[in-house]
C-alpha positions, 0 to 999 in steps of 0.5 A: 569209734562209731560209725553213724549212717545217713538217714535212708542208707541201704542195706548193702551201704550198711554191709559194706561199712560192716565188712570193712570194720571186720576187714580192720581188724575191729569187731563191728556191732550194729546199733539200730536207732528210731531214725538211723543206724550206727555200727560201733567199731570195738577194737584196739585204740592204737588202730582206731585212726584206720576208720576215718577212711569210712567217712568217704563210704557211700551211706556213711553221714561221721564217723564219730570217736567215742570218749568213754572206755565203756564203748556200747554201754556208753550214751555216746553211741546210743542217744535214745534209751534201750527199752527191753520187752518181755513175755506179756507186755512187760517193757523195762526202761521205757515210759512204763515203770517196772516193780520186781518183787517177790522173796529173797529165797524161793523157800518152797512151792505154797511161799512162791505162789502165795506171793506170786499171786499177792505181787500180781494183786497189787499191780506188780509186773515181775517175779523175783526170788532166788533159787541159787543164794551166795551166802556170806556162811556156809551154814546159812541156807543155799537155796533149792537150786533147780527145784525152785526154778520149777517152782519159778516156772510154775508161779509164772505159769499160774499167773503169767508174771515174767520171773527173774533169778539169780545165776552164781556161775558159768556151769549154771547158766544154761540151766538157768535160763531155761527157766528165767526171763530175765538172769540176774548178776549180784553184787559178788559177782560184777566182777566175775569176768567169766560168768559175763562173757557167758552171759553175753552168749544168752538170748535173755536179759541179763540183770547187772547189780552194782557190787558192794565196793564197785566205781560206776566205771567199774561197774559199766565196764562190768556191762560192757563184757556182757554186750561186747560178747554178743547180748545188748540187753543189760539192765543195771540194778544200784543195790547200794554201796559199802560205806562207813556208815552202821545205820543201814546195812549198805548205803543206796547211792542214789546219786548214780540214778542220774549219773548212770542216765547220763553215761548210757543208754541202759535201763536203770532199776534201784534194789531199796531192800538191799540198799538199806537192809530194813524193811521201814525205810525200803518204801521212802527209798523206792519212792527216792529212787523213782523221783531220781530217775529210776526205771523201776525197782526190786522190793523183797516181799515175803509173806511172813517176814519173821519166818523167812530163812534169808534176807526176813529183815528187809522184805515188806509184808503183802500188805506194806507192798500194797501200800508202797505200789500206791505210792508208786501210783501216785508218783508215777503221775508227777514224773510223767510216767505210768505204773 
């Protein structure tokens, strides 16, 4: 249920609404919109009835269900889109697009600042790159853990881009966000319902990627542990799905872009790299996505491909990189956004 404010209501109307959805026995979540406020009572269905009485409250204009069993993740309680703002000016989901690139791995310190510093040439606005990697074998390189979150923190100190990195589990969050501005979920671990509640105790962003088999109900449920536990700032990455199909190594469901802006108020970033798993076909998907709606997108990038010890087979050369962040100039224009 939700609980919407007449334009104007005063603070104490705004507290004594919350202090009676406490008093219910539901867990209230004050959502501030550019006209008025809307406190989302979370809680037992059975007991929802309870909250029609609160249309009598001085301040309150409806109380209002609500019919998707993702609650604050849903459009229905947030009708203007989530913009989340970052160090130095960068925004994710607003009128601005978003690029993130950088390696898959953070492989050592001249790789992560060469790139850092080629993503920033060609107009890039974050650093992406992996200090902790899930991989398929135990064989295949792991990552350098926290020392390539040093070597994160120092790239964005020499060139001031915002970094973003994965987090593979509970006992490592803090540490990773001592260093990140942004933690991010892979796919393996959408589901991992213990890693997002803790999640949901950060006060950084946290990057949700679709996971290989997940609905999209599945997955904003995923988005729904994260903000009921206390951290709104959610962003949803499609990264593409497992199909029957061999051609590419996964299948960018570009039909969710729409979908998902429709079903909620988050940002909504495409992964190309990952999605079709060759680097030939990451330009024209990034270029799909954003004409779909996409608020962004997620490009590996490495300096020399062939050499990389993860992931070499998808990421773009600095060159191809530039070339794709001129497309997105280009696009950018005829769907009425900026770059």
């Amino acid at each position: 249920m939700i609980i919407v404010m007449k334009m104007g209501a005063s603070k104490d109307q705004l507290e004594t609404v919350v202090k009676k959805v406490e008093e219910l026995g539901f867990k209230p979540h004050v959502i501030h919109g550019e006209e008025r406020k809307v406190v989302a009572a979370v809680g037992h269905e059975k007991k929802k009835t309870d909250l029609y009485d609160l249309q009598l409250y001085d301040g309150v204009e409806a109380v209002v269900p609500i019919s998707k069993p993702y609650k604050l993740a849903s459009s229905e309680v947030k009708k203007g889109r989530t913009v989340i703002k970052l160090p130095n000016g960068v925004s994710i989901g607003g009128k601005k697009l978003c690029v993130m690139a950088g390696p898959c791995s953070v492989e050592s310190e001249k790789q992560i600042l060469e790139t850092a510093w080629a993503v920033k040439k060609a107009g890039g606005h974050m650093l992406r790159g992996g200090a902790f990697k899930p991989r398929t074998s135990p064989y295949e390189f792991q990552g350098l853990e926290e020392a390539g979150l040093k070597l994160l923190a120092k790239a964005r100190e020499e060139t001031g881009l915002p970094v973003i990195t994965e987090v593979l589990n509970q006992r490592d969050v803090e540490l990773v966000e001592k260093y990140a501005d942004i933690l991010q979920v892979g796919a393996r671990n959408v589901q991992n319902f213990s890693l997002l509640k803790e999640l949901g105790q950060c006060k950084k962003p946290v990057f949700l990627k679709r996971g290989l088999s997940s609905t999209i109900k599945e997955w904003l449920l995923s988005a729904e542990y994260i903000i009921t536990s206390g951290n709104p700032n959610v962003i949803l990455c499609e990264r593409g799905i497992r199909t029957f199909e061999t051609a590419t190594r996964n299948t960018l469901d570009l039909n969710a872009i729409p979908v998902l802006k429709k079903e909620t108020h988050l940002p909504v970033i495409v992964d190309p790299s990952h999605g079709t798993g060759y680097w030939s076909y990451v330009i024209p998907m990034a270029m799909a996505g954003i004409a779909a709606g996409a608020d962004g997108v997620m490009i590996e990038v490495h300096p020399k491909p062939e050499e990389a010890l993860s992931d070499g087979g998808q990421s773009l050369t600095f060159s191809r990189f530039e070339e794709l962040m001129g497309r997105l100039q280009a696009l950018a224009t005829v769907v009425e956004r900026s770059l």
